[in-house]
N, C-alpha and C positions, 0 to 999 in steps of 0.2 A: 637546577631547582626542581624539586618534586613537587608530584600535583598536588599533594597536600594542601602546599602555601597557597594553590589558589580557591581550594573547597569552599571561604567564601562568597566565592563569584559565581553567579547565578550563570545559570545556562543562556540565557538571553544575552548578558552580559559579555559572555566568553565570546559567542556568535557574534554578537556586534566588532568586536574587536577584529574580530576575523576577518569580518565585510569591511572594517575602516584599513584595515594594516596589511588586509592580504597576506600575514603572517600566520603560516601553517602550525605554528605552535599552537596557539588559542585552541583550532581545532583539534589538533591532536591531544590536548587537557580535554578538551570534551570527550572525543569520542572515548579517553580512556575511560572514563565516568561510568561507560554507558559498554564496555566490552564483556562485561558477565552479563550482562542484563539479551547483550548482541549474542553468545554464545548460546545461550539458555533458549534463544528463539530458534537459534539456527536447530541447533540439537534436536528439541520436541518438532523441526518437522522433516528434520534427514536422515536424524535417528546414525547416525555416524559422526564421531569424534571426529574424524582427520576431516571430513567433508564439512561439518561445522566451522572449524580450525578457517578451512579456505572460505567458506561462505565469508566468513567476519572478516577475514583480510579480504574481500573480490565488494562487501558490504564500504568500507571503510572508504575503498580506491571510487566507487557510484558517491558514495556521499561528497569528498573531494569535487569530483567533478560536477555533480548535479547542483549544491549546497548555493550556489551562487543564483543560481535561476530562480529560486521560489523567496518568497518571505515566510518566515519559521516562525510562528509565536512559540509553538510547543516543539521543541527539538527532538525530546524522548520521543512523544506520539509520531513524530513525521521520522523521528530513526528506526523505531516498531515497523513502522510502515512500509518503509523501504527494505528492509529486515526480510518482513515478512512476503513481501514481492519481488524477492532476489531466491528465496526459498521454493515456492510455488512455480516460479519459473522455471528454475532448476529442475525440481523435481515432474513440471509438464515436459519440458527439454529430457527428459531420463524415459519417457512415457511411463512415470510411474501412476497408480493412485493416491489421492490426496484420502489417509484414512479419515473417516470419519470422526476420529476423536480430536482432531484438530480444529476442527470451524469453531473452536473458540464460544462454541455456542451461539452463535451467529445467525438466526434467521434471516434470511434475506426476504424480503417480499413488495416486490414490485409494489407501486402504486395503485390504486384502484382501476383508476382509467388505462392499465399498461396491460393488465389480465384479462383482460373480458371475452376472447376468443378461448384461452385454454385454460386451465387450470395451472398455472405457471409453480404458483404456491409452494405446490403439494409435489409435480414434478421434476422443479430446479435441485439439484443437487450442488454441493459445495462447488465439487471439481468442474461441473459443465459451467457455474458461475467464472470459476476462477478462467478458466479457458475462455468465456467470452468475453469478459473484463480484461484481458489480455488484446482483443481485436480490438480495441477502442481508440482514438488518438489518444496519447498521452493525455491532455491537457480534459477530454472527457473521463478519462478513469480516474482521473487525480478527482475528479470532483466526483463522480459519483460514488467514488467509495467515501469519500468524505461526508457525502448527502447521507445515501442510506444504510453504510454500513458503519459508518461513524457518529452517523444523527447529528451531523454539523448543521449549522445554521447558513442560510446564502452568507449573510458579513460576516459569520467565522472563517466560512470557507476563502470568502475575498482576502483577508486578514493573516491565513494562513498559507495562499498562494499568491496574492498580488496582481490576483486577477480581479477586474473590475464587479460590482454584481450583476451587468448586463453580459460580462461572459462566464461569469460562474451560469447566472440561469439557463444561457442558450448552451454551453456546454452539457448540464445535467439535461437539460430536455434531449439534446440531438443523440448525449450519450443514450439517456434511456429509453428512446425509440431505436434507436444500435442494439441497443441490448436486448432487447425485444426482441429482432427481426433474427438477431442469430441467435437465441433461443428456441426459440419457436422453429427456427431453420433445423437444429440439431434434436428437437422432441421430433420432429418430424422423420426426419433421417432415421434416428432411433426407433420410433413405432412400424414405420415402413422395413426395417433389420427383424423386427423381434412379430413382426407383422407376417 
């Protein structure tokens, strides 16, 4: 049967089947859906064909195994996601730099009451983000990149991970006092090097 036959079946749809039947076909219709869209990401940040190629197969075996843990409303956004955090990883695991034309355009900027000591703003860069967004518990970077780099809502977030919103909230709070402590740890480091 070709995917074709099932292009009416909505993304949500396919995943449900998957969670009722544990039958790895549903998924594998999905994620076919979604393998240029997977490739296209790897590519703009490995900038290698063959290294793409494996990201999207090493993307595909995370998704298998993670896909059961969370609640999905948005499949594409949360396969982006993980796309894009199997990339970044990589490429910090490479010690490469994250260029600059990739943040997607992204400002990150802390909350009011998280800057008041330094000027966080003006000297957070993508990579020192992406590097301390990596020390965080899972289940704190899941929500804080959904908070503010996604501008999800607490009950989007609840919704789209199945966490409650008394641990969406305490997670983005403890994450971003985390995020803080090792920013401000690594500006510091830094000014002290360049010092």
């Amino acid at each position: 049967m070709s995917a074709n036959k099932y292009s009416e079946i909505t993304d949500n749809e396919l995943l449900q089947r998957y969670v009722q039947t544990n039958d790895n076909k549903w998924l594998g219709i999905l994620l076919q859906r979604y393998t240029m869209l997977l490739l296209g990401v790897c590519m703009k940040y490995l900038k290698d064909e063959n290294e793409a190629q494996d990201a999207v197969q090493q993307v595909f075996i995370k998704v298998i195994q993670e896909v059961h843990k969370y609640r999905i409303d948005y499949f594409k956004s949360w396969l982006y996601m993980v796309a894009k955090n199997h990339c970044l990883t990589s490429l910090r695991d490479k010690r490469r730099t994250i260029p600059e034309a990739l943040t997607d355009n992204h400002t990150f900027t802390l909350p009011d009451d998280v800057d008041n000591d330094i000027a966080l703003t003006e000297q957070v860069s993508t990579e020192m983000l992406a590097t301390a967004l990596e020390q965080l518990s899972e289940e704190q970077k899941q929500c804080v990149n959904l908070f503010y780099l996604q501008k999800r809502s607490y009950a989007e977030i609840s919704s789209a991970t199945g966490f409650t919103l008394k641990q969406v909230k305490s997670y983005i709070q403890n994450g971003k006092r985390n995020l803080k402590m090792i920013i401000e740890k690594k500006l510091t480091q830094s000014v002290s090097k360049n010092g």
